[in-house]
ZAFIVO-635165 format. One record per residue: residue number from 1; residue in one letter; z, y, x of N, C-alpha, C, O, CB in turn. Coordinates in steps of 0.1 Angstrom, whole numbers, plus 5000, padded with zeros to 4 digits. Glycine has a CB too. Layout:
residues N
+-------+-------+------+------+------+------+------+------+------+------+------+------+------+------+------+------+------+
! kolti ! fimar !  n_w !  n_v !  n_u ! ca_w ! ca_v ! ca_u !  c_w !  c_v !  c_u !  o_w !  o_v !  o_u ! cb_w ! cb_v ! cb_u !
+-------+-------+------+------+------+------+------+------+------+------+------+------+------+------+------+------+------+
!   NUM !     a !    Z !    Y !    X !    Z !    Y !    X !    Z !    Y !    X !    Z !    Y !    X !    Z !    Y !    X !
...
+-------+-------+------+------+------+------+------+------+------+------+------+------+------+------+------+------+------+
//
This chain:
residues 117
+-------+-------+------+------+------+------+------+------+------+------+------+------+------+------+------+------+------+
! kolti ! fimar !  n_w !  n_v !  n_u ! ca_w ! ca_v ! ca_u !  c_w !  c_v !  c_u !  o_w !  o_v !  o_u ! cb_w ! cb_v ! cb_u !
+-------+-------+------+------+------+------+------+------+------+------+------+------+------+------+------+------+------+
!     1 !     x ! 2417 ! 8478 ! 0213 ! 2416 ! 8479 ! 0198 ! 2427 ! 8471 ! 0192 ! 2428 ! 8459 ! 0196 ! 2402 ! 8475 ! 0193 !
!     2 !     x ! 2435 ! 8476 ! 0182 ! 2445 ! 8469 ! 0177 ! 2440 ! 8460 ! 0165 ! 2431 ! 8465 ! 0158 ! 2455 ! 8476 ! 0174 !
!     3 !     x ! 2447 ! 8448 ! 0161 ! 2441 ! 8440 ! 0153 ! 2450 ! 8445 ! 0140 ! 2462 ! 8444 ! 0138 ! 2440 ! 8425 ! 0157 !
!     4 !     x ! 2437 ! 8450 ! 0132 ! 2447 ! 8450 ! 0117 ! 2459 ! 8443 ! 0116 ! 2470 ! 8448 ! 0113 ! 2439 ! 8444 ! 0104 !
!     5 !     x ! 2454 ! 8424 ! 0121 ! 2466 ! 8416 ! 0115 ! 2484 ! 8421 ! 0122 ! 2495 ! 8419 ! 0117 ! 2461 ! 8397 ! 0120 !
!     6 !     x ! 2481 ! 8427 ! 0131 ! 2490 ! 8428 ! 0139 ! 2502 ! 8432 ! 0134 ! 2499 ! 8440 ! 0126 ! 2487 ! 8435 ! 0147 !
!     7 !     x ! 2516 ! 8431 ! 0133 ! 2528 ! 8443 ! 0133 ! 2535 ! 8439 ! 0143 ! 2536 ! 8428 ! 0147 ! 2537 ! 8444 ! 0120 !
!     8 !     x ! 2542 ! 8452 ! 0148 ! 2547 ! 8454 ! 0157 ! 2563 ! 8449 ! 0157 ! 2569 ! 8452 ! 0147 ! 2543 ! 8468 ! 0159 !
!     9 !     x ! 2570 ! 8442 ! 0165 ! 2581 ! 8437 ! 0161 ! 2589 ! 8443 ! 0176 ! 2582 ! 8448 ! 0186 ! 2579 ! 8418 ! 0156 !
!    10 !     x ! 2605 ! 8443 ! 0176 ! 2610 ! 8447 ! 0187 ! 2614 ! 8438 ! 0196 ! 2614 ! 8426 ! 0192 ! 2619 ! 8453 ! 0185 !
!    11 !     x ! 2617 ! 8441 ! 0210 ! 2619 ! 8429 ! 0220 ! 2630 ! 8424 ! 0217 ! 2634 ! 8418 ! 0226 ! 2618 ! 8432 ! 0234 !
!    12 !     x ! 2641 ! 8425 ! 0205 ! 2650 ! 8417 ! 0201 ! 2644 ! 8407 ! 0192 ! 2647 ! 8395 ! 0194 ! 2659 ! 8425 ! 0197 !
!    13 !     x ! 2637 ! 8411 ! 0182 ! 2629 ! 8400 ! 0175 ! 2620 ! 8389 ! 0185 ! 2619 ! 8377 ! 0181 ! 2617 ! 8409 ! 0166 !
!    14 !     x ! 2615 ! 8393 ! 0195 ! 2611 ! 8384 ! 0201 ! 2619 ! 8375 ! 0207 ! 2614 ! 8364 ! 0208 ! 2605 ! 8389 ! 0206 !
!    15 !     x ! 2630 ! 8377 ! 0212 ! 2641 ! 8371 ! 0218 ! 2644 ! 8361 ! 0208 ! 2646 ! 8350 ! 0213 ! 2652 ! 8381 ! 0222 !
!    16 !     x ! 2646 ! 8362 ! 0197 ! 2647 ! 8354 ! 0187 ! 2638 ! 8342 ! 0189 ! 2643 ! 8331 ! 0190 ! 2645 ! 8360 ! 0176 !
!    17 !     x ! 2627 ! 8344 ! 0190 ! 2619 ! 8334 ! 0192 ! 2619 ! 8322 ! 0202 ! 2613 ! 8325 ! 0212 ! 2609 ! 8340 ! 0194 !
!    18 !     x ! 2624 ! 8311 ! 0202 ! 2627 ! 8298 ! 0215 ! 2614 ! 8292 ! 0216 ! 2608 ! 8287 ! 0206 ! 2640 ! 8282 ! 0210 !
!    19 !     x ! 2611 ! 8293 ! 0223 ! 2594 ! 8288 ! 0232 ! 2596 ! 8279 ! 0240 ! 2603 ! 8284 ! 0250 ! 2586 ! 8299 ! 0242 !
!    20 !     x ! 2593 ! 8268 ! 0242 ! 2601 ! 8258 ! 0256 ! 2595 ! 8250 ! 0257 ! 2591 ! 8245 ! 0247 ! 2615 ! 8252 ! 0257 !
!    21 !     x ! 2592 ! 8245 ! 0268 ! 2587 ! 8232 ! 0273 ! 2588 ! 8216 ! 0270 ! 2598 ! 8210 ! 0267 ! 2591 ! 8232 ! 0284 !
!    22 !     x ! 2576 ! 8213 ! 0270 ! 2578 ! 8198 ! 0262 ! 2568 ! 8187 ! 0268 ! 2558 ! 8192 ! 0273 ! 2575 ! 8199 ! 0245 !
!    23 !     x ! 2570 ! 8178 ! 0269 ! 2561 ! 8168 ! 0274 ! 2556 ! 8158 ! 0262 ! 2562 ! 8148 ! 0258 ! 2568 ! 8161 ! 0286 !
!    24 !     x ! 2552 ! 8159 ! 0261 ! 2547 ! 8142 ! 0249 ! 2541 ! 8133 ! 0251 ! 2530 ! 8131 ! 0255 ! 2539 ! 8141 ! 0238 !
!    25 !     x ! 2554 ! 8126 ! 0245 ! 2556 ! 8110 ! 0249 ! 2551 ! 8101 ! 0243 ! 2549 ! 8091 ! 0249 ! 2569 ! 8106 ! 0249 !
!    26 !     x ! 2549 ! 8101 ! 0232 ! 2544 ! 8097 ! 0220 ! 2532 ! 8103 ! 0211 ! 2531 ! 8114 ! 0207 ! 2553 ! 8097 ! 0215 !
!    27 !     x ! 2522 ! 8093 ! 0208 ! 2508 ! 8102 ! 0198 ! 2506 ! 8090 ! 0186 ! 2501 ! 8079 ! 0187 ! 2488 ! 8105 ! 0209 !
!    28 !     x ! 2510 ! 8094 ! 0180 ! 2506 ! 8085 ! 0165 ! 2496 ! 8092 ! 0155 ! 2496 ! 8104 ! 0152 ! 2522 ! 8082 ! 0154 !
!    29 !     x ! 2487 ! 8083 ! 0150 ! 2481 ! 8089 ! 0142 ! 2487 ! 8094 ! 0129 ! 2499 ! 8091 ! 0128 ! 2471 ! 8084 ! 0142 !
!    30 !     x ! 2481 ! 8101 ! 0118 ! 2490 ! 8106 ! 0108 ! 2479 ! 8105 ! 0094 ! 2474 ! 8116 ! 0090 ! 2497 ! 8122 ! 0113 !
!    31 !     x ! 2476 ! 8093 ! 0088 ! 2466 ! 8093 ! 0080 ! 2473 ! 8100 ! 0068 ! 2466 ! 8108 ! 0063 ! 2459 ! 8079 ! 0077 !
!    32 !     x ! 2487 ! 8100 ! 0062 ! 2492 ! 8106 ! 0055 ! 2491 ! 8122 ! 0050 ! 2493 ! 8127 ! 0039 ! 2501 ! 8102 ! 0058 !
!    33 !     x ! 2486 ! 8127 ! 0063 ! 2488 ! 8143 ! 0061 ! 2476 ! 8145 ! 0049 ! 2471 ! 8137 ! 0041 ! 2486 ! 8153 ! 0078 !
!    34 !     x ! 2471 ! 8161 ! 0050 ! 2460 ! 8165 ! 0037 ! 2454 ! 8171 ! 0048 ! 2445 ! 8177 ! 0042 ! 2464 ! 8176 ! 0022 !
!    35 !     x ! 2450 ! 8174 ! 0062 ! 2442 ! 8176 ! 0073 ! 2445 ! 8166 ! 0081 ! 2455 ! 8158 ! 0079 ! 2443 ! 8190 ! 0079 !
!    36 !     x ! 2436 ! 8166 ! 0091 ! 2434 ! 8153 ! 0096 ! 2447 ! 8155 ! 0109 ! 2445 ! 8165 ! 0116 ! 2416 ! 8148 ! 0101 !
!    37 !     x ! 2458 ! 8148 ! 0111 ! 2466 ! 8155 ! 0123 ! 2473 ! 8145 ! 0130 ! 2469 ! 8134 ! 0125 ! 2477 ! 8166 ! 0118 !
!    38 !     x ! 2479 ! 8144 ! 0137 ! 2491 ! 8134 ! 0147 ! 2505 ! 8139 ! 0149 ! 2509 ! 8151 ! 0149 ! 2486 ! 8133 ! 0163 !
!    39 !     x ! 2512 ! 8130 ! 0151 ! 2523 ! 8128 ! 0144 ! 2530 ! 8128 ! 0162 ! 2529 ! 8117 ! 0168 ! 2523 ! 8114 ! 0132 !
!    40 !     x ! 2536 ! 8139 ! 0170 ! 2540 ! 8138 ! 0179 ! 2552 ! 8138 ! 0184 ! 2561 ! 8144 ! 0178 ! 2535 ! 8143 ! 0183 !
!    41 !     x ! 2556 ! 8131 ! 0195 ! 2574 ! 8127 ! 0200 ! 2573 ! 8136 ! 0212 ! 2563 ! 8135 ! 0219 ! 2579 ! 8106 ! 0205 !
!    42 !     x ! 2581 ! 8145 ! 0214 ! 2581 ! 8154 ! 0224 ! 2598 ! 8154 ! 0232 ! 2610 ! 8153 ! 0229 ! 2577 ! 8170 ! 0217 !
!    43 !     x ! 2589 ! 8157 ! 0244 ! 2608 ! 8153 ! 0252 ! 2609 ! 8169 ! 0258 ! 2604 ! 8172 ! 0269 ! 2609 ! 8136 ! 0271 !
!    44 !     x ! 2616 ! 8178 ! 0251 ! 2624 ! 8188 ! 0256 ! 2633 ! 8189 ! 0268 ! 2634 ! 8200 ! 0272 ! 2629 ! 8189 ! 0247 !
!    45 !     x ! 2641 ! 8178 ! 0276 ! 2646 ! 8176 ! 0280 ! 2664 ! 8175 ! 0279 ! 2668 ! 8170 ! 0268 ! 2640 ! 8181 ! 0285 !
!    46 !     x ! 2673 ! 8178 ! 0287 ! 2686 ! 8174 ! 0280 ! 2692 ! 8183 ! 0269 ! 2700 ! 8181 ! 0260 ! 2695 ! 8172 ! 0291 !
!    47 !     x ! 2687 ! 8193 ! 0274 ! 2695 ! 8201 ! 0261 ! 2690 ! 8201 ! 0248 ! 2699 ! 8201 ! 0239 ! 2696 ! 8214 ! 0263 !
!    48 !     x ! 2674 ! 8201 ! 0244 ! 2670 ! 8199 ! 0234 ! 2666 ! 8187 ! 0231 ! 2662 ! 8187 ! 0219 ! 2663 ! 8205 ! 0232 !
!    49 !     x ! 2666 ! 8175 ! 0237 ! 2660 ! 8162 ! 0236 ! 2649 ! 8163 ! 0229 ! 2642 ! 8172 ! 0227 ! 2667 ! 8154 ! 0230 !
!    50 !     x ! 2649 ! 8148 ! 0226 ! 2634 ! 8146 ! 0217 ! 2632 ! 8148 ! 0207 ! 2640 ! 8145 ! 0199 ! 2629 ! 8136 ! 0215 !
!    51 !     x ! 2620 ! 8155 ! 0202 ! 2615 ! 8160 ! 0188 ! 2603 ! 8156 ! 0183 ! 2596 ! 8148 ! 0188 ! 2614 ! 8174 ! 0188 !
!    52 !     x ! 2601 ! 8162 ! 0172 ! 2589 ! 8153 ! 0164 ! 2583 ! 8164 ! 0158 ! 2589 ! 8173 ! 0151 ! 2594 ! 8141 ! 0152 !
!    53 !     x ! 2566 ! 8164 ! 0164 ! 2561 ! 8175 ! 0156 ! 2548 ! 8168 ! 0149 ! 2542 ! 8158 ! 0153 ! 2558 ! 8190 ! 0166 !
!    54 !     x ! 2546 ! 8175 ! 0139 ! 2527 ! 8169 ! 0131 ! 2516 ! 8185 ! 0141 ! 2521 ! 8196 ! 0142 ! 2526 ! 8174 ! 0100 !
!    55 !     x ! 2507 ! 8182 ! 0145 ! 2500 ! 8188 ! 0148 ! 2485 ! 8188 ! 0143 ! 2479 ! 8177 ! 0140 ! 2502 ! 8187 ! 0157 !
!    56 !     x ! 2479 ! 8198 ! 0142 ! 2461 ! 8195 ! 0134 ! 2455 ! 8195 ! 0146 ! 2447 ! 8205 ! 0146 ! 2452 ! 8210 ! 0122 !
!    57 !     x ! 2454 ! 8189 ! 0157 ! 2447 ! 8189 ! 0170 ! 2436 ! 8179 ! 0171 ! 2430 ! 8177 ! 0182 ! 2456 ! 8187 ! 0182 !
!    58 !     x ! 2434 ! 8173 ! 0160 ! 2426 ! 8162 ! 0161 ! 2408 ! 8161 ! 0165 ! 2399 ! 8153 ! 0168 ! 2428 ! 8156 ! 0149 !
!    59 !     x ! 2409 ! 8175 ! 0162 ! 2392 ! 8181 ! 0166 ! 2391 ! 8180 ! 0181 ! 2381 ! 8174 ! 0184 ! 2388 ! 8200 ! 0161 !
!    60 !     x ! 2398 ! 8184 ! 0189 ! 2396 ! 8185 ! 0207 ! 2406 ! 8179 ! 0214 ! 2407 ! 8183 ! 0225 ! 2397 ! 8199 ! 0213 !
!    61 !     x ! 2412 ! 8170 ! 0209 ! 2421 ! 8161 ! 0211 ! 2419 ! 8149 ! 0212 ! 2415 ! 8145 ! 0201 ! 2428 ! 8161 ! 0203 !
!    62 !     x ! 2421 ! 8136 ! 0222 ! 2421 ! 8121 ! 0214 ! 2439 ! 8119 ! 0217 ! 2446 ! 8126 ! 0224 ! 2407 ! 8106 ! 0225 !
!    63 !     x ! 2443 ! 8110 ! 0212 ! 2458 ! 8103 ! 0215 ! 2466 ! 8100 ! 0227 ! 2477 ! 8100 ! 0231 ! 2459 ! 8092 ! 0209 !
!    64 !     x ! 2452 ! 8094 ! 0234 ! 2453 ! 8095 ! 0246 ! 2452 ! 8103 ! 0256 ! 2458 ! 8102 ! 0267 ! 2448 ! 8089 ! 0249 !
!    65 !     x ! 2443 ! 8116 ! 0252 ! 2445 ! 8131 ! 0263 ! 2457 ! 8135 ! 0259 ! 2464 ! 8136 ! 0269 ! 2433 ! 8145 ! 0262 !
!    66 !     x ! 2463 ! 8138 ! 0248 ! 2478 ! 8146 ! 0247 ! 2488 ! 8134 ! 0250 ! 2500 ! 8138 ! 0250 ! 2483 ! 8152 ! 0229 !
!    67 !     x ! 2486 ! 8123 ! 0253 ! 2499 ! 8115 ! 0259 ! 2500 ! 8122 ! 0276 ! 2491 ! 8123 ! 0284 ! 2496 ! 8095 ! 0259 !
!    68 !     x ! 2518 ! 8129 ! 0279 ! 2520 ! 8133 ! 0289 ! 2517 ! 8144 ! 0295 ! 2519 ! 8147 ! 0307 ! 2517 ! 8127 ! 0293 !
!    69 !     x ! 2507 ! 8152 ! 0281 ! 2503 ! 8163 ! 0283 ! 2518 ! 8176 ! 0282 ! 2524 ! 8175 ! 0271 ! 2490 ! 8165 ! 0273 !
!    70 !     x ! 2523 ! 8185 ! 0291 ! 2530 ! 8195 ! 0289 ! 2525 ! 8210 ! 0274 ! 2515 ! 8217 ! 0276 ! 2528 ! 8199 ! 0304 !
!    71 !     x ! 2533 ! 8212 ! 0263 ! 2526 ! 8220 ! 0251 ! 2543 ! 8230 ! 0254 ! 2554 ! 8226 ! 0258 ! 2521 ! 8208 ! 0230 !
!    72 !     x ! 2539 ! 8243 ! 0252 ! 2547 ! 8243 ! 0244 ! 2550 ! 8250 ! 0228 ! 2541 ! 8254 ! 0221 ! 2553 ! 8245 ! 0251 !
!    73 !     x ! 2566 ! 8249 ! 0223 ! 2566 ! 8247 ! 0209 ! 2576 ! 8255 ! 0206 ! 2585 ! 8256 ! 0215 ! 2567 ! 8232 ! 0204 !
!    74 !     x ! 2577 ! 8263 ! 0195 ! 2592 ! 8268 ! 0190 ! 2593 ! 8258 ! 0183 ! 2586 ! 8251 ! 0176 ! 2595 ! 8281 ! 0182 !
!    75 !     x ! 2612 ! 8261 ! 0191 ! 2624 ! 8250 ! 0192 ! 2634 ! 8254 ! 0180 ! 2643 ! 8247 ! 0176 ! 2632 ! 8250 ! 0208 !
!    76 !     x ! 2630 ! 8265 ! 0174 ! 2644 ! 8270 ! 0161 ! 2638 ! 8274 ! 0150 ! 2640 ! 8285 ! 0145 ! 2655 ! 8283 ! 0166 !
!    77 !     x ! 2630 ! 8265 ! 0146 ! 2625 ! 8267 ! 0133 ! 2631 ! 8258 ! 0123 ! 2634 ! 8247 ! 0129 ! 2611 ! 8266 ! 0133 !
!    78 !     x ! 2635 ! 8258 ! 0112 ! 2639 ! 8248 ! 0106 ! 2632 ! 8236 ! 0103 ! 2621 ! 8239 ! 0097 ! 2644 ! 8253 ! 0097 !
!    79 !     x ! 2636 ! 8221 ! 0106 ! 2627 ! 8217 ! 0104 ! 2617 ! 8212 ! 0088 ! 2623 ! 8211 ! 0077 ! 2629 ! 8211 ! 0112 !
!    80 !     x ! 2605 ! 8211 ! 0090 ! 2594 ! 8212 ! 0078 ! 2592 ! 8197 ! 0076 ! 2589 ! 8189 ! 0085 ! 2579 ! 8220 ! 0081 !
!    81 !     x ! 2592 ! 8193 ! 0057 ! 2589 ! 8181 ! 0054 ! 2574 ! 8183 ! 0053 ! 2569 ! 8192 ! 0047 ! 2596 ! 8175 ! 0042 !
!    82 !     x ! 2565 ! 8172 ! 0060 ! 2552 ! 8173 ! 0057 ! 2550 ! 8156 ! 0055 ! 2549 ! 8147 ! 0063 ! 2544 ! 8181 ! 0070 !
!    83 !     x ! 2548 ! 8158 ! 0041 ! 2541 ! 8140 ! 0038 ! 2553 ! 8137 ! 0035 ! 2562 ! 8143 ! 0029 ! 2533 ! 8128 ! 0053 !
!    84 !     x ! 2553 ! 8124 ! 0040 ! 2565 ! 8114 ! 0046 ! 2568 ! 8119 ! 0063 ! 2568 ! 8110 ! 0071 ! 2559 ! 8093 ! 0046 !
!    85 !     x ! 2570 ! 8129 ! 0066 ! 2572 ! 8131 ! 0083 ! 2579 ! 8144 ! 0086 ! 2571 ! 8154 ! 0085 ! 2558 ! 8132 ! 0092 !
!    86 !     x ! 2593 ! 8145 ! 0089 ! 2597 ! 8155 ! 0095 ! 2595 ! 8164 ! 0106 ! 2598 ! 8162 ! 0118 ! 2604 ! 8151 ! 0097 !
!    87 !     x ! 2589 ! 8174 ! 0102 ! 2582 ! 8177 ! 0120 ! 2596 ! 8191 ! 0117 ! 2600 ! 8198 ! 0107 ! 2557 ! 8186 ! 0124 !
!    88 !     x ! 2602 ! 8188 ! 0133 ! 2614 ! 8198 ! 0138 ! 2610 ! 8208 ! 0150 ! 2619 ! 8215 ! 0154 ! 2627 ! 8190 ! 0143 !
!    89 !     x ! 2597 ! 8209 ! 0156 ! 2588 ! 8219 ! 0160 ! 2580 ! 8223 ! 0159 ! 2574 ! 8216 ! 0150 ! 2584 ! 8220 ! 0166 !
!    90 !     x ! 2572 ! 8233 ! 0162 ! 2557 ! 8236 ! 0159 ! 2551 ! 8240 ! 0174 ! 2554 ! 8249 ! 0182 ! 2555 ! 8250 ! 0148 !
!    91 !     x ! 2542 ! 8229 ! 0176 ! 2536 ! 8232 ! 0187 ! 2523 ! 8247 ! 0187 ! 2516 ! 8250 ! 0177 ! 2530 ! 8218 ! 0192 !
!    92 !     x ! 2523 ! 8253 ! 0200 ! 2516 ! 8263 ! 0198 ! 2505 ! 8261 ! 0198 ! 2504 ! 8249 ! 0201 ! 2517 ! 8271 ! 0204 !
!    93 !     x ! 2490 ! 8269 ! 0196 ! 2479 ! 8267 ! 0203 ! 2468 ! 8282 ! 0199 ! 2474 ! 8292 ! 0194 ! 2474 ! 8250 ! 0198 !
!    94 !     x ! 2457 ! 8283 ! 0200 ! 2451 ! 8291 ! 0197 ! 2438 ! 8288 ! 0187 ! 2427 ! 8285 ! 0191 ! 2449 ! 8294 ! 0208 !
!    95 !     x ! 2439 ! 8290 ! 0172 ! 2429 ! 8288 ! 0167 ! 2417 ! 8296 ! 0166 ! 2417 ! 8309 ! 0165 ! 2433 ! 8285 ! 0159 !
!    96 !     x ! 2406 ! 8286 ! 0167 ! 2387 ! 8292 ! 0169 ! 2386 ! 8298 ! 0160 ! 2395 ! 8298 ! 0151 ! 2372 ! 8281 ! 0169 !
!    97 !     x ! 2376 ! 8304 ! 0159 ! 2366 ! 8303 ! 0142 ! 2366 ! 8295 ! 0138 ! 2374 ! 8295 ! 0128 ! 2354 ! 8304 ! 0139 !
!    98 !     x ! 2360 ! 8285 ! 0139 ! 2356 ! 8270 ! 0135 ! 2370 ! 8261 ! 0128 ! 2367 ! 8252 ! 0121 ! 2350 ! 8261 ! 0152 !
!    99 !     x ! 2386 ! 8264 ! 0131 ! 2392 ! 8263 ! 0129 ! 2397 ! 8254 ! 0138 ! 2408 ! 8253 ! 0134 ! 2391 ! 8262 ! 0120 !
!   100 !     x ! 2396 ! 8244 ! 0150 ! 2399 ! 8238 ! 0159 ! 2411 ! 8248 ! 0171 ! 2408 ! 8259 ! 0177 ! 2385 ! 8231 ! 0164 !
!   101 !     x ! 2420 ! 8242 ! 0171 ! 2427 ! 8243 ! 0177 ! 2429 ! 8242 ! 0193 ! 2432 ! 8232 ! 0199 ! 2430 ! 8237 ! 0171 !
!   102 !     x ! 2428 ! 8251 ! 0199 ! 2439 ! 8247 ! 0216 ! 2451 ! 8250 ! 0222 ! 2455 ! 8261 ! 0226 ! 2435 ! 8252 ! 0227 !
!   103 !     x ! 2456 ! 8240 ! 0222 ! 2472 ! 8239 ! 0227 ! 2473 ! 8249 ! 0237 ! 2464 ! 8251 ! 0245 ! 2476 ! 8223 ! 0234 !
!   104 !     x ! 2484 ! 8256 ! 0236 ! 2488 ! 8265 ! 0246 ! 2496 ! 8256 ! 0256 ! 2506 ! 8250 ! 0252 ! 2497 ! 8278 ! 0241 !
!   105 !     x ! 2492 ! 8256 ! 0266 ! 2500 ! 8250 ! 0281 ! 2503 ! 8254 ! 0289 ! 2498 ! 8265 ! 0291 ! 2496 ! 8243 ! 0288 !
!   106 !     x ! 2509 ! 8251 ! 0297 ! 2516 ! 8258 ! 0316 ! 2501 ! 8254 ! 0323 ! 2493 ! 8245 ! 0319 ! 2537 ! 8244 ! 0328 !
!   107 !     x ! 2500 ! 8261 ! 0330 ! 2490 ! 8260 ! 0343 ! 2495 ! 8250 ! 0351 ! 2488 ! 8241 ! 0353 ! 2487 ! 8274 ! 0352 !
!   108 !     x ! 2505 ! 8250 ! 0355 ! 2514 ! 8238 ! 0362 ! 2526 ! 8231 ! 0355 ! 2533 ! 8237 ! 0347 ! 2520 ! 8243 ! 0374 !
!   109 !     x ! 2528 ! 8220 ! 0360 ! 2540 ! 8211 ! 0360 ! 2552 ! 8223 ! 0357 ! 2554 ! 8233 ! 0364 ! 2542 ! 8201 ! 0376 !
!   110 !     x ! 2560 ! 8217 ! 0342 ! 2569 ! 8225 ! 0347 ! 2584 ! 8213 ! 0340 ! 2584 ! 8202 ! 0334 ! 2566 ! 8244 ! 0341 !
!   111 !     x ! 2594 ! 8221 ! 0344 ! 2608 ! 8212 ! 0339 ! 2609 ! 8214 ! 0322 ! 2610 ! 8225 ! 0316 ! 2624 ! 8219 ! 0347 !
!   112 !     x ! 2609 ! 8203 ! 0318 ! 2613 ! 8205 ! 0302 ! 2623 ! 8207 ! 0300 ! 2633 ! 8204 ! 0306 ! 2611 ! 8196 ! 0294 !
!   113 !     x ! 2620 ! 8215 ! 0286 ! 2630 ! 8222 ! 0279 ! 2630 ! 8238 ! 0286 ! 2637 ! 8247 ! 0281 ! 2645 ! 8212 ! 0281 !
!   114 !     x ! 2623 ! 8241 ! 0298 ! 2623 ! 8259 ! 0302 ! 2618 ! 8267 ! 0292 ! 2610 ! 8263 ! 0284 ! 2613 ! 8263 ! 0315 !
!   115 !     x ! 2622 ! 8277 ! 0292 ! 2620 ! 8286 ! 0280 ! 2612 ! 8295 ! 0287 ! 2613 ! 8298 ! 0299 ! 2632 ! 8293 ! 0272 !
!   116 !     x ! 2602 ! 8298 ! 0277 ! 2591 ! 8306 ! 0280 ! 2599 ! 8326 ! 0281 ! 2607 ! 8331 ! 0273 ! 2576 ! 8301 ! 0264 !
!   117 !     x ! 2594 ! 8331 ! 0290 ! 2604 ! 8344 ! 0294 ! 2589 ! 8356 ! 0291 ! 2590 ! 8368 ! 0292 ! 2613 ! 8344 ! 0315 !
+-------+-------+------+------+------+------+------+------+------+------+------+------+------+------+------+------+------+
//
């Protein structure tokens, strides 16, 4: 069954899309935002280095489970002022009903900065 929300886009549009691997290195909290969220340092590796994203993960999340955790994020979005905080990715995840969030992750270890194919 197709989801109303859906439109159909071409495998060139998708190609557009940079998906890649990240590790985070950093979890700060973010009392500034207008939902409750964290303020994350992500190591892409050499070609994209480190980035900074705000995430709303704070429902199934503590600071300490996403330190070192593998996410990944589109890498070519321009980046968004939120607050006082530059976020230059958006990490992925899958939102509930309930509105809580889960991070999309690799099943395994992988090299940062790999692009999702």
């Amino acid at each position: 069954m197709k989801d109303k929300n859906n439109t159909s886009i071409t495998w060139e549009d998708f190609e557009k899309v940079e998906l890649h691997i990240g590790t985070i290195i950093e979890v700060m909290d973010f009392p500034e935002a207008i939902k409750p969220a964290y303020k994350l340092i992500i190591d892409f590796g050499k070609e994209i280095g480190i980035k900074k994203s705000s995430a709303q993960i704070t429902g199934l999340y503590t600071k300490d489970s996403l330190l070192n955790k593998q996410v990944i994020a589109v890498t070519n979005f321009p980046p968004k002022q939120i607050g006082n905080f530059m976020s230059e990715v958006l990490v992925t995840g899958f939102k509930q009903q309930n509105g809580e969030v889960i991070l999309s992750v690799p099943d395994k270890p992988c090299e940062n900065g790999l692009r999702l194919m």
